[in-house]
C-alpha positions as CSV (number, residue, x, y, z in Angstrom):
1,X,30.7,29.1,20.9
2,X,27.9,31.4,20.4
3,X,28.3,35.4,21.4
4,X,25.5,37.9,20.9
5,X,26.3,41.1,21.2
6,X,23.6,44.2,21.3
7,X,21.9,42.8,18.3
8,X,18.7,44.5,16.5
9,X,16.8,43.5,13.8
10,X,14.2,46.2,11.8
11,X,12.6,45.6,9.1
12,X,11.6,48.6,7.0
13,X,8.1,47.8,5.0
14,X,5.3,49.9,2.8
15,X,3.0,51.8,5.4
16,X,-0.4,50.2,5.1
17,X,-3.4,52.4,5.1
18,X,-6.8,51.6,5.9
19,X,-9.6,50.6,3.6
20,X,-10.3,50.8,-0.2
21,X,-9.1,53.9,-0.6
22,X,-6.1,53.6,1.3
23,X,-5.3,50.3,-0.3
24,X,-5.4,52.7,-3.8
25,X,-3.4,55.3,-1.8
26,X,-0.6,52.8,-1.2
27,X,0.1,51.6,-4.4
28,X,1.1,55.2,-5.0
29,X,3.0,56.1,-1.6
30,X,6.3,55.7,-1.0
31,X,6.2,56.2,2.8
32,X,7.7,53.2,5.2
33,X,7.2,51.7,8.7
34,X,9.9,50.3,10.7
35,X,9.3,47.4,12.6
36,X,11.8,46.7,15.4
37,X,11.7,42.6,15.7
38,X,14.6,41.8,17.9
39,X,15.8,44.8,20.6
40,X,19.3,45.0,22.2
41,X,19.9,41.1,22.3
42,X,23.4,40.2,23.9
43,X,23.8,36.5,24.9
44,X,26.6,34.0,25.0
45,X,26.4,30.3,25.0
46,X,29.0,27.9,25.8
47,X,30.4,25.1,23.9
48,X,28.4,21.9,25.0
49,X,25.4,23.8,26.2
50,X,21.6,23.1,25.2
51,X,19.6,26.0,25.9
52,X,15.9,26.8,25.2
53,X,15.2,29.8,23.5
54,X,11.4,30.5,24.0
55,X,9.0,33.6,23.1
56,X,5.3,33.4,22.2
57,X,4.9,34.3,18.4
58,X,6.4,37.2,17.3
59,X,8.4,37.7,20.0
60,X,11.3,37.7,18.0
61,X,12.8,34.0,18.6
62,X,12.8,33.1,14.6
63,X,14.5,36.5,13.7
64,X,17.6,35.2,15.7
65,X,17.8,32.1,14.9
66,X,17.8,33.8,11.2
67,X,20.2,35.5,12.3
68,X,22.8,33.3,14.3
69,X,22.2,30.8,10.8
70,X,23.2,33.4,8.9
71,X,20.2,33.7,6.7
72,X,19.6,37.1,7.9
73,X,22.6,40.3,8.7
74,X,21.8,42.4,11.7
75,X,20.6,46.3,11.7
76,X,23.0,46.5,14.7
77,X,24.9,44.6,16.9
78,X,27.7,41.7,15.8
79,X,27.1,37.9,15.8
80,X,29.4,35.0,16.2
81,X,29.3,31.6,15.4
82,X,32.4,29.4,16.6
83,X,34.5,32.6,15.6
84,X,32.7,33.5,12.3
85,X,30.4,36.1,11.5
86,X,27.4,33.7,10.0
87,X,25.8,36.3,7.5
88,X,29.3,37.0,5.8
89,X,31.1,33.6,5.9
90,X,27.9,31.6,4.8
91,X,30.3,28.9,3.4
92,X,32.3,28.1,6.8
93,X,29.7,28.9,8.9
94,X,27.3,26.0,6.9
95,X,30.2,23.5,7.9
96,X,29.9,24.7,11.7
97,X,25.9,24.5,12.3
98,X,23.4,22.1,11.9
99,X,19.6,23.2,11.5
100,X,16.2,21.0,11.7
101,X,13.2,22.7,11.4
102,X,9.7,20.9,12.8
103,X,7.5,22.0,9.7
104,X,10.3,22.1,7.0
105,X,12.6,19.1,5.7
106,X,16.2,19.4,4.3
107,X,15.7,16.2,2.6
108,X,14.3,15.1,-0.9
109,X,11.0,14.5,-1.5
110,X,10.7,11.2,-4.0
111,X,13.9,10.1,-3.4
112,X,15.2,7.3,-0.7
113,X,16.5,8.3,2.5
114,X,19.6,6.9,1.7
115,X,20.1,8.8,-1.5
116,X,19.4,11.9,0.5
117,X,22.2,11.1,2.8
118,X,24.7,10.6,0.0
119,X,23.7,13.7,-1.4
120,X,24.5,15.4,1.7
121,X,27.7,13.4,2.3
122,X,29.2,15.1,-0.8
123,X,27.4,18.5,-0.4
124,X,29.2,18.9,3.1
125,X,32.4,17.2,1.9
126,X,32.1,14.5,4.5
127,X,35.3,11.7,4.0
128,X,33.8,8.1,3.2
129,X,35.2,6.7,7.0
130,X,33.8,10.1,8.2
131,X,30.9,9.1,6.9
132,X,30.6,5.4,7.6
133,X,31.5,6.4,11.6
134,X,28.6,8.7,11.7
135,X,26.3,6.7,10.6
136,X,26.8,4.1,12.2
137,X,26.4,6.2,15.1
138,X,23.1,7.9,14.2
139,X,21.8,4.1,13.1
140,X,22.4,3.5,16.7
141,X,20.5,6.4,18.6
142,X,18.0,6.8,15.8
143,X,17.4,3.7,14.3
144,X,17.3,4.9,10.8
145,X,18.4,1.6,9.0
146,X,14.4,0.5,9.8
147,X,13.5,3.1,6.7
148,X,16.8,4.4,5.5
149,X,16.3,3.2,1.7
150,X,12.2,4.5,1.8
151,X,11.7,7.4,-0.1
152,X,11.1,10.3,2.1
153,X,7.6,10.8,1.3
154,X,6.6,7.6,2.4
155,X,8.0,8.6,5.9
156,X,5.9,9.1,9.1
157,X,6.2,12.4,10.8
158,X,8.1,10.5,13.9
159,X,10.5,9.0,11.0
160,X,10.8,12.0,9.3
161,X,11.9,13.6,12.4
162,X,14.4,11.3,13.2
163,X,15.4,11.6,9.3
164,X,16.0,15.0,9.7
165,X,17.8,15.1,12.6
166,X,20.2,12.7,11.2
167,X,20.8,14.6,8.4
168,X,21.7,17.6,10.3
169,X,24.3,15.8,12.1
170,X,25.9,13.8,8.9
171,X,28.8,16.2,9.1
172,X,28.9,16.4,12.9
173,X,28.3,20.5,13.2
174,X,29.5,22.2,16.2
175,X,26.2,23.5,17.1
176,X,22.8,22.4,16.1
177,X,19.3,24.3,16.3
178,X,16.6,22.8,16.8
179,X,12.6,24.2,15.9
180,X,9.7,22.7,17.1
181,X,11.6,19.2,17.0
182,X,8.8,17.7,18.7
183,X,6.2,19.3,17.2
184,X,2.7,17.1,16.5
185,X,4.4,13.9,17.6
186,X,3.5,10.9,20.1
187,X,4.5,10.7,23.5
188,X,7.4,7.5,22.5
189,X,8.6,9.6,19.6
190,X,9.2,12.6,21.8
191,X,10.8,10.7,24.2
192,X,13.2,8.9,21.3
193,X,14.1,12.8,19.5
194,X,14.8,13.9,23.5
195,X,16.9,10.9,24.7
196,X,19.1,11.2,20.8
197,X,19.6,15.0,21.2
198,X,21.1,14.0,24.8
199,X,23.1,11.4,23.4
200,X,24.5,13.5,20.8
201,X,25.5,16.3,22.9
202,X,27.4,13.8,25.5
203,X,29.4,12.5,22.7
204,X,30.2,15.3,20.8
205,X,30.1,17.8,23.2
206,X,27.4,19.6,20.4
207,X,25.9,22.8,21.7
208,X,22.1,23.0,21.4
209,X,19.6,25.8,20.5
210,X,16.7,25.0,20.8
211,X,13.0,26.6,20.2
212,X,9.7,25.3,21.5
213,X,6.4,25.8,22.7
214,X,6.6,22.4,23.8
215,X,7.3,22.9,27.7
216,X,8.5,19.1,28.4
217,X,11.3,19.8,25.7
218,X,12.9,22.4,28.2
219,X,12.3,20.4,31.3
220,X,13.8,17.3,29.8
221,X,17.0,18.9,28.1
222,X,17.7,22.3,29.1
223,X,19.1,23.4,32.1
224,X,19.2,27.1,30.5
225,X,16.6,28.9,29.0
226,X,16.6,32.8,27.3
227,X,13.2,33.9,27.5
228,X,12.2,37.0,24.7
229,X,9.2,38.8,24.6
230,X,8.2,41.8,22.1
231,X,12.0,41.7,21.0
232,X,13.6,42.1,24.1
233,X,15.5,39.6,26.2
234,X,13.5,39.2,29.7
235,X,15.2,36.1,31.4
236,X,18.4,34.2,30.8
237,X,19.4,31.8,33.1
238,X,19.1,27.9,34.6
239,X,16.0,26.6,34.8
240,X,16.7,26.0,38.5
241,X,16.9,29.3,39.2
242,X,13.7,30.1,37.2
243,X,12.0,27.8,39.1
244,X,13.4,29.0,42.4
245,X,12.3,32.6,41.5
246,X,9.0,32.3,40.0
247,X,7.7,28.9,41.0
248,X,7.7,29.3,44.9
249,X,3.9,29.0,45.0
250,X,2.7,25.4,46.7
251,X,-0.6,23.9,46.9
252,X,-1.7,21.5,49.4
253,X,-4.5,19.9,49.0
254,X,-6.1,18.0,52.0
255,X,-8.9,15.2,51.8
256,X,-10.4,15.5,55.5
257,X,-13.1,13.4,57.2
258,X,-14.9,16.3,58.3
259,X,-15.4,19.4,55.4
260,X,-17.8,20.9,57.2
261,X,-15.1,21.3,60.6
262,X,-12.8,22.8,58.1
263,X,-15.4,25.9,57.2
264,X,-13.8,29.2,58.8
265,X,-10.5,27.9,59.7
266,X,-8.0,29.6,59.2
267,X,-3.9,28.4,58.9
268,X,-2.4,32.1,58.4
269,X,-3.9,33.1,61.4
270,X,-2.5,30.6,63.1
271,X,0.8,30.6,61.6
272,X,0.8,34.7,62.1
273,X,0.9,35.1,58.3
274,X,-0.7,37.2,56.0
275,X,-4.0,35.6,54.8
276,X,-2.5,36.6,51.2
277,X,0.8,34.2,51.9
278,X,-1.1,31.5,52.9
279,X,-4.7,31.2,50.7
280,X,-7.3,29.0,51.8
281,X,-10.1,27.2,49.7
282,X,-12.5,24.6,50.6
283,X,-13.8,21.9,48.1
284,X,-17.0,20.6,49.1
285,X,-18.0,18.2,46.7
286,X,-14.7,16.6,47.1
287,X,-13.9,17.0,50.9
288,X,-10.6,18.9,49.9
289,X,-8.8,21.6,51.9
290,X,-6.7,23.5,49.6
291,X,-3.7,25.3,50.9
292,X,-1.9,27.9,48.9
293,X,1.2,29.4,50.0
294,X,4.4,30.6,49.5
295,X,7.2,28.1,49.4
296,X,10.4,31.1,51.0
297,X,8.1,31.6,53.3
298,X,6.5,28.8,54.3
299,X,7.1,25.0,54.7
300,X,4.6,22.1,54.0
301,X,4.7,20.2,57.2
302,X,4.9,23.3,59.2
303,X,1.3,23.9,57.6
304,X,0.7,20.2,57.8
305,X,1.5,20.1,61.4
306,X,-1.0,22.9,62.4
307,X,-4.1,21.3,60.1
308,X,-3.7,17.9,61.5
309,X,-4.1,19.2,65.2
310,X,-7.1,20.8,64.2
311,X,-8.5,18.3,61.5
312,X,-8.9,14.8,61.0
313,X,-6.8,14.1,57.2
314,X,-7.3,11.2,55.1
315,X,-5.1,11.9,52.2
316,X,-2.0,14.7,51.1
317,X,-1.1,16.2,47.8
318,X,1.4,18.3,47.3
319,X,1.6,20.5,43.9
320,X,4.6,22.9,42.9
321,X,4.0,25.5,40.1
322,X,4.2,23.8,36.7
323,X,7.1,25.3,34.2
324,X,3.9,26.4,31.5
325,X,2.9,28.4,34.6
326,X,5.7,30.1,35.4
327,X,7.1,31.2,31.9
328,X,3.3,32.6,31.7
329,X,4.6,34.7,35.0
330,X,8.2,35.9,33.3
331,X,5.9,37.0,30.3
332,X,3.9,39.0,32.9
333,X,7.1,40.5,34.4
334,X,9.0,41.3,31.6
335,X,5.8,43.3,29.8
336,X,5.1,45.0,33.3
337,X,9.3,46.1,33.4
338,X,8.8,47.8,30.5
């Protein structure tokens, strides 16, 4: 559906110099910086798909998206859209994609959500039982017809959302990216924009780009993710496997009777490990023995089994590496690989 291929992105601006003078100086200069914003790219995504595509800012994430819209050509490299080059078919291309961006609305300001739907109805040259199916569809997993003849200002950011989302489906679009979707909404609402995106790629079979600093997003409805960082792709695969690579760290953290008992022992020793592959911290205050420890390498109850014959427990929690955490740890990688 999607096919990236060795794709860079420089943009060529005014070289700035420093100060007063060299504010003066470059009103006068015709000298130019390159800056390289996306770096070798090749990716391919499949019909049906959802797929995070996550970067911290400037990494290069928007520039592609720009780019696979058609809003922006490459400097090198070729992009495809369903078959079509986006940049130079904008036309056919605009029929194929849908696009909802968190901080920017498609719709019109003063006018009724309904009028904005017509509007778009004819703009995309959607049939009027083409029309009347969809909606009744999107009325169903977004519960638009609560505000659908409100003027769009009069919206709340949740509504709006939902409005917006809508809208980028009216005319049913192959594939559909997604920007900060989520972004400054409750916990229900999030949970209501997650559970329709799901529903409309399981009817439709709609592929999914989406962009987010909003970890839950990922967790709840990707099961790929394309990491970039400083331009240059640094992961791309399921989140499984992400997980099952970087997340292998465990804590377990032990409430026993007796803290004090605890104070010098040692599990790795026991367990013949390296002290580094199986960390040990005591919590006073709280009568906590926490384990740390590699989860290839080591298993819970085998630590489990070796405390309890030498301490008295009381309670067990067991904590895996949290996502945040872990893309945190590709970031690391990726800039240390370079």
């Amino acid at each position: 559906m999607i096919e990236v291929s060795h794709v860079t992105k420089d943009f060529v601006m005014p070289k700035k110099y420093p100060g007063l003078r060299g504010a003066i100086k470059g009103l006068f200069s015709n000298e130019k910086t390159v800056k390289r914003a996306v770096d070798d790219i090749s990716f391919q995504i499949g019909q049906g798909e959802i797929v995070g595509y996550i970067g911290s800012n400037g990494a290069g994430k928007s520039t592609t998206i720009k780019i696979m819209t058609g809003i922006l050509s490459p400097s090198d490299g070729t992009c495809f859209v369903a078959g079509i080059d986006p940049n130079r078919r904008r036309k056919e291309n605009a029929q194929n994609i849908g696009v909802v961006f968190g901080q920017r609305t498609q719709l019109w300001w003063d006018l009724p959500l309904s009028e904005s739907f017509t509007i778009l109805k004819e703009i995309y040259n959607v049939s009027d039982q083409a029309y009347r199916e969809q909606m009744e569809f999107l009325n169903q997993v977004l519960e638009l017809s609560a505000f659908f003849d409100k003027p769009v200002r009069t919206l709340s950011l949740g509504q709006r959302m939902r409005a917006d989302l809508g809208a980028a489906l009216l005319h049913n679009p192959k594939v559909l990216y997604l920007d900060e979707p989520t972004i400054g909404l409750d916990l229900v609402v999030k949970d209501n924009i997650r559970r329709a995106i799901r529903e409309i790629n399981e009817k439709y079979k709609t592929t999914v780009v989406l962009t987010t600093h909003d970890i839950g997003d990922i967790e709840e409805l990707c099961s790929r993710i394309i990491i970039i960082d400083e331009g240059k792709k640094i992961y791309d695969g399921s989140l499984e496997a992400l997980k099952d690579t970087y997340g292998t760290k465990r804590t377990l953290s032990l409430e026993v009777k007796q803290i004090q008992k605890a104070s010098g022992f040692s599990p790795a020793e026991i367990l013949g490990v390296r002290e580094e592959e199986c960390i040990t911290e005591l919590d006073f205050e709280n009568s906590l023995l926490k384990i740390t420890f590699d989860g290839h390498k080591l298993q819970a109850p085998q630590i489990l089994s070796t405390v309890m014959n030498e301490i008295e427990i009381t309670d067990i929690q067991l904590k895996e590496t949290e996502l945040a955490e872990i893309v945190k740890e590709i970031y690391r990688h990726g800039t240390e690989g370079e």
